[in-house]
TORKOL-4160 file (C-alpha; in steps of 0.2 Angstrom, whole numbers, padded with zeros to 4 digits, m for minus):
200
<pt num="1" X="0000" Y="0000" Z="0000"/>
<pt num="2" X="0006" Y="0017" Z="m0004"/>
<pt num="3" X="m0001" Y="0035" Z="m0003"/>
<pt num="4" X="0006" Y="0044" Z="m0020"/>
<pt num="5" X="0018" Y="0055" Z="m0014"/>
<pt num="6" X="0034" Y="0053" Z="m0023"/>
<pt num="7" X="0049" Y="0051" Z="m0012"/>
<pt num="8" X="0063" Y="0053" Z="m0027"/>
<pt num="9" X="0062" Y="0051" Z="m0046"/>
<pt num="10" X="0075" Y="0039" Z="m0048"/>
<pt num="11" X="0083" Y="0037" Z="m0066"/>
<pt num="12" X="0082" Y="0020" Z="m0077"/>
<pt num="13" X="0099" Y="0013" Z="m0080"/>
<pt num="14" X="0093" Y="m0002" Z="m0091"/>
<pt num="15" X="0078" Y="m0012" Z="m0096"/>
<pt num="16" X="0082" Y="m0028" Z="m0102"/>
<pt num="17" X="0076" Y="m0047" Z="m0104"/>
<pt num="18" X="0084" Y="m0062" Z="m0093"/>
<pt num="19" X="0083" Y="m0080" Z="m0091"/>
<pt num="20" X="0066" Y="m0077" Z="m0083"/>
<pt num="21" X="0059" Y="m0061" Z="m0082"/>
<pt num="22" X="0061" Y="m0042" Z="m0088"/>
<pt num="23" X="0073" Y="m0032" Z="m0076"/>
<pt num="24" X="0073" Y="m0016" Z="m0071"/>
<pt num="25" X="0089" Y="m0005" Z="m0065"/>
<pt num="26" X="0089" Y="0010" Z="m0058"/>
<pt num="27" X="0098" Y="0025" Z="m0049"/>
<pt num="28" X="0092" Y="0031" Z="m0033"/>
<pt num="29" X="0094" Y="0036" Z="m0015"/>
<pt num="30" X="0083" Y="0040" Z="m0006"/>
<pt num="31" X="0071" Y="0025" Z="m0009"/>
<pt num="32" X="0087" Y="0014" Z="m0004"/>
<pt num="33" X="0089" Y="0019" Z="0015"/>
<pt num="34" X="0082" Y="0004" Z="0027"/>
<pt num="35" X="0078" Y="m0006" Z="0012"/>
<pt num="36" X="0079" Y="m0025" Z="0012"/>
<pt num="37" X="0076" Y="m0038" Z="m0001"/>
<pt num="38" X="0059" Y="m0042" Z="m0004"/>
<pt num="39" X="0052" Y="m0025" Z="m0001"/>
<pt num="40" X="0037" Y="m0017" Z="m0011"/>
<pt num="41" X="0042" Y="0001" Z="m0021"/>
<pt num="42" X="0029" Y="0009" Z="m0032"/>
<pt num="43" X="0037" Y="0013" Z="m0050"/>
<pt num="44" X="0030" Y="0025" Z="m0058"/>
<pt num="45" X="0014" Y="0019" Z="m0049"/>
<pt num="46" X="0017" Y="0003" Z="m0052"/>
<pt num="47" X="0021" Y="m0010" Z="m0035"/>
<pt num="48" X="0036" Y="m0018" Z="m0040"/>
<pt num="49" X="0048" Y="m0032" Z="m0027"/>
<pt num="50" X="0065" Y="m0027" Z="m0025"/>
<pt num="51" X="0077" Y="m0041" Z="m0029"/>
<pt num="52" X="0094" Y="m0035" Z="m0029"/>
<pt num="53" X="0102" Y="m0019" Z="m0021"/>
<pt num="54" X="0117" Y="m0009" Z="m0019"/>
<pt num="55" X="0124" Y="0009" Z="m0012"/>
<pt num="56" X="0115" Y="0019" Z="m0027"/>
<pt num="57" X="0105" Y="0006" Z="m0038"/>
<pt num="58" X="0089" Y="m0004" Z="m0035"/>
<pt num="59" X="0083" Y="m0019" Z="m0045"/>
<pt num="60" X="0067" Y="m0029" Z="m0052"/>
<pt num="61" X="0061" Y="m0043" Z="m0061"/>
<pt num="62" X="0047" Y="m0039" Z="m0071"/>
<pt num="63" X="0032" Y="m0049" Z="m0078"/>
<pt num="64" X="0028" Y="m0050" Z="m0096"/>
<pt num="65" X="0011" Y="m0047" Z="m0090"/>
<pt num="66" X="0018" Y="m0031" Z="m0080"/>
<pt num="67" X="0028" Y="m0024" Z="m0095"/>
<pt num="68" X="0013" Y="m0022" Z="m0107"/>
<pt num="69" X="0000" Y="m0019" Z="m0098"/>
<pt num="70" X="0009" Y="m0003" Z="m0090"/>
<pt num="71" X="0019" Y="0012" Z="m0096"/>
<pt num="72" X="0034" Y="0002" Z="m0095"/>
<pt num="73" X="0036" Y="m0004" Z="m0112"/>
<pt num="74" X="0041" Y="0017" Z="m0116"/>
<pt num="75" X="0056" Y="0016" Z="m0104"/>
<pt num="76" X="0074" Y="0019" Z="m0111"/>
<pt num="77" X="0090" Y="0022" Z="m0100"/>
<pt num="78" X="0090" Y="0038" Z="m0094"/>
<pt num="79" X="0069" Y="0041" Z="m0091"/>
<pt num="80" X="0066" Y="0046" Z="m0076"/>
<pt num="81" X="0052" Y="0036" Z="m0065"/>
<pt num="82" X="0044" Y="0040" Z="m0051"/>
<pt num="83" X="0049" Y="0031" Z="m0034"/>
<pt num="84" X="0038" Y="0028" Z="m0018"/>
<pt num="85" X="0043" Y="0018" Z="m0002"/>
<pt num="86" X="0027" Y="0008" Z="0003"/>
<pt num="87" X="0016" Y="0015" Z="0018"/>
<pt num="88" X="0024" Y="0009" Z="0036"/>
<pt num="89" X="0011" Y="0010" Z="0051"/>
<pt num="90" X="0014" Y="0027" Z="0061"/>
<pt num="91" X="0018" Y="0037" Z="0044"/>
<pt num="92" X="0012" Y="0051" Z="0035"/>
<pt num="93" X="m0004" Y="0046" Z="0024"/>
<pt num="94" X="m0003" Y="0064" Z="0013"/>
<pt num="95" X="m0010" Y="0058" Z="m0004"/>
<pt num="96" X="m0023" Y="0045" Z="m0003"/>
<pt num="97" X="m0023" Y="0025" Z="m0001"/>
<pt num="98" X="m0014" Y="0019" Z="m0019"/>
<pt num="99" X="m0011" Y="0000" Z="m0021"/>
<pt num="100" X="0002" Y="0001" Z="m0035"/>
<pt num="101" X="m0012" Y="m0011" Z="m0047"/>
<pt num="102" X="m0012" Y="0001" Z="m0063"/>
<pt num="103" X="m0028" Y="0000" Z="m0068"/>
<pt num="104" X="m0023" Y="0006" Z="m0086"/>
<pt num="105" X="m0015" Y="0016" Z="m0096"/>
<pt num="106" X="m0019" Y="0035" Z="m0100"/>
<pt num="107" X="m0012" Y="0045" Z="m0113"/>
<pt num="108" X="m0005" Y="0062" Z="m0112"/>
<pt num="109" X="m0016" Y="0076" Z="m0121"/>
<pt num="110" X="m0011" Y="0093" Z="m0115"/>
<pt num="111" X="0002" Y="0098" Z="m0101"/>
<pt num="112" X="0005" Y="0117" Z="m0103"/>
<pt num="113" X="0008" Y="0130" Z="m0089"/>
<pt num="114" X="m0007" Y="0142" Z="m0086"/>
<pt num="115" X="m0005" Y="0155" Z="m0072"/>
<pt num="116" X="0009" Y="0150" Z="m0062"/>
<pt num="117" X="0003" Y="0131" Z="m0061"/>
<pt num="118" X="0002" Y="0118" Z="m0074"/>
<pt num="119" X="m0013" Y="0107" Z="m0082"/>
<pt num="120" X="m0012" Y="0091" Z="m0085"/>
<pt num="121" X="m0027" Y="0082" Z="m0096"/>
<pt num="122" X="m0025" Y="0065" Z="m0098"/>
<pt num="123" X="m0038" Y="0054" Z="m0109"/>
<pt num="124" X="m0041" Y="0035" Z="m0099"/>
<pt num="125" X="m0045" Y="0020" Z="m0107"/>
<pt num="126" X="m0062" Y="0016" Z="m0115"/>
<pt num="127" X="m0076" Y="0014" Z="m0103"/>
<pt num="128" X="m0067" Y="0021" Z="m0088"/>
<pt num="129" X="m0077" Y="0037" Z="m0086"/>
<pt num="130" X="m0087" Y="0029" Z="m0071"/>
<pt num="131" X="m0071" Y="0031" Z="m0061"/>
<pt num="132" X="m0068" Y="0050" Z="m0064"/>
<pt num="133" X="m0075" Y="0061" Z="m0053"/>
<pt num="134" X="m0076" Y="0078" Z="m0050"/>
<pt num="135" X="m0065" Y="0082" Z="m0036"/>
<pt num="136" X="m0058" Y="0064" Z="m0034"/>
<pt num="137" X="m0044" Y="0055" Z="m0032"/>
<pt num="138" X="m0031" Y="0046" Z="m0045"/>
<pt num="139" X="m0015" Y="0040" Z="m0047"/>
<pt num="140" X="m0005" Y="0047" Z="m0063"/>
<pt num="141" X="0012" Y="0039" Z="m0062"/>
<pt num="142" X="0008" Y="0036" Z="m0042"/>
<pt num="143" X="0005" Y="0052" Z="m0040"/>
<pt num="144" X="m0009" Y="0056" Z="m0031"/>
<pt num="145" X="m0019" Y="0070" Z="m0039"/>
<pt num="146" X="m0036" Y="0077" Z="m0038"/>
<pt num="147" X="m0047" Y="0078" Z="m0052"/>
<pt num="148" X="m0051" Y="0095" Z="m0056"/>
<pt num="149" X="m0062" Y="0092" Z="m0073"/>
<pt num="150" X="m0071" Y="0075" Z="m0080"/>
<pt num="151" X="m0073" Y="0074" Z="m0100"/>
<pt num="152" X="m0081" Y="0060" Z="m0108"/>
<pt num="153" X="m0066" Y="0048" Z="m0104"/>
<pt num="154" X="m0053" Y="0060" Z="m0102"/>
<pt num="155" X="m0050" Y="0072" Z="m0087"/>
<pt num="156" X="m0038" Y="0087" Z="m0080"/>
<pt num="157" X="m0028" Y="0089" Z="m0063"/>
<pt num="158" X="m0018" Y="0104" Z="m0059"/>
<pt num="159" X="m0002" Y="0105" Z="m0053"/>
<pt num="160" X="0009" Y="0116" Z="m0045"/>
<pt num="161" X="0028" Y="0119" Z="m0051"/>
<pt num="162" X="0031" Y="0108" Z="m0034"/>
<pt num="163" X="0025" Y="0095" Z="m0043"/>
<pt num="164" X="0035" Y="0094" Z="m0059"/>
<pt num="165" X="0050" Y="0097" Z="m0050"/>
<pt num="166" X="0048" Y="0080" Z="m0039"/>
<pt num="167" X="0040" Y="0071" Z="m0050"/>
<pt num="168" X="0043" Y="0063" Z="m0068"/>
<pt num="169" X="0029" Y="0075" Z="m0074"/>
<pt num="170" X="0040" Y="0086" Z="m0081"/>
<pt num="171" X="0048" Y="0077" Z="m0095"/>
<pt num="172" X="0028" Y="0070" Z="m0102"/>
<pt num="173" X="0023" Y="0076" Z="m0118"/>
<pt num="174" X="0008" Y="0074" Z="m0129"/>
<pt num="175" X="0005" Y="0057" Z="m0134"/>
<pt num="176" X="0015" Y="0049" Z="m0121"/>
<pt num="177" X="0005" Y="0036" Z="m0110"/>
<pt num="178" X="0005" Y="0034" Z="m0089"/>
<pt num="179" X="0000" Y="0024" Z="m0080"/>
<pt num="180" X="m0019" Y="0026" Z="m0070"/>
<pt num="181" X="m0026" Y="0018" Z="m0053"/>
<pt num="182" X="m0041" Y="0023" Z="m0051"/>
<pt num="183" X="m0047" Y="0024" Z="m0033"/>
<pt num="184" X="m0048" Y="0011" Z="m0023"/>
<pt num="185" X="m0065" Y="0017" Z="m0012"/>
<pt num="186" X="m0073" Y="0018" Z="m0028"/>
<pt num="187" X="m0068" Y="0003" Z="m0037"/>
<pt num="188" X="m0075" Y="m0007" Z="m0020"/>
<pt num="189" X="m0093" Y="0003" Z="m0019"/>
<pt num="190" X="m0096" Y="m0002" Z="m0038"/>
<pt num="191" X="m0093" Y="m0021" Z="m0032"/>
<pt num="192" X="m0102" Y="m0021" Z="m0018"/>
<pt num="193" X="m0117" Y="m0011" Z="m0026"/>
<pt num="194" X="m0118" Y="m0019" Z="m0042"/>
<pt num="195" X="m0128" Y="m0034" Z="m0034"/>
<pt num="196" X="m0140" Y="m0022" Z="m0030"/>
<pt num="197" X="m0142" Y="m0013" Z="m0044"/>
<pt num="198" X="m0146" Y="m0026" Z="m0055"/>
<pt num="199" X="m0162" Y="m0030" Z="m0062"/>
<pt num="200" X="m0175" Y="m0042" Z="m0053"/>
């Protein structure tokens, strides 16, 4: 479990196919301190297990299944990616309750600057639109962001300069896909209602 607030955007040092999965390499640091094999870390949104460390570089296997149902089939050395410890009891809970399941993957419409903050619009896969609401949460990269305006099947958040600074936010342009979770509450309230709102 996370919250969305990025901790570091750590940088991909390769992406490459092994014996028996995809695996990740990156440089980072802060992410690193206290870690211990087997421990969850959300990339880019995404809850991945770390296998291998070392002073300034972290390691993943990734799944078939992960890598192309996610925004990672777009990573080159050098991308930056987003990085979040997961949630200890006693911490902060700053964003909202993320899982680091990517629901899907959004593309990129518009990020511009207007005013002194940026928007972001970001259309989400087909038949999604039941998930975006005014004012609510979602998970852009595991970032946690509030949505500001709802579309059709695309939607706008807002984000201060903050936000691009921290995050791998700054280096999107039009056309390039991130990964969505949409949140969790209302994932659950669909289920649990749906019985109920069928027909007799």
């Amino acid at each position: 479990m996370f919250t969305g607030i990025v901790e570091e955007t750590g940088q991909v040092e390769s992406f490459a196919p092994s014996a028996q999965a995809w695996r990740l390499r990156l440089r980072a640091s802060v992410v690193l301190q206290g870690l211990a094999l087997g421990d969850s870390i959300a990339v880019n949104g995404c809850c991945l297990t770390v296998t291998r460390f070392e002073d300034s570089h972290v390691e993943f296997d990734v799944l078939e299944e992960t890598k192309r149902l996610t925004s990672f089939t777009a990573l080159t050395p050098g991308a930056a990616v987003n990085l979040e410890r997961s949630l200890q009891f006693g911490g902060k809970v700053g964003g909202h309750f993320v899982t680091g399941h990517i629901d899907g993957l959004g593309i990129v419409q518009v990020l511009e600057q207007r005013g002194k903050d940026y928007y972001l619009r970001v259309r989400a896969p087909a038949g999604n639109q039941r998930y975006l609401v005014h004012k609510g949460s979602i998970a852009i990269d595991g970032i946690s962001l509030t949505i500001a305006e709802v579309d059709g099947d695309a939607f706008a958040v807002w984000l201060i300069p903050h936000t691009l600074a921290v995050t791998n936010l700054r280096e999107k342009k039009p056309g390039d896909p991130v990964n969505l979770e949409f949140d969790l509450i209302g994932k659950y309230v669909e289920k649990l209602a749906t019985p109920f709102l069928q027909p007799a």
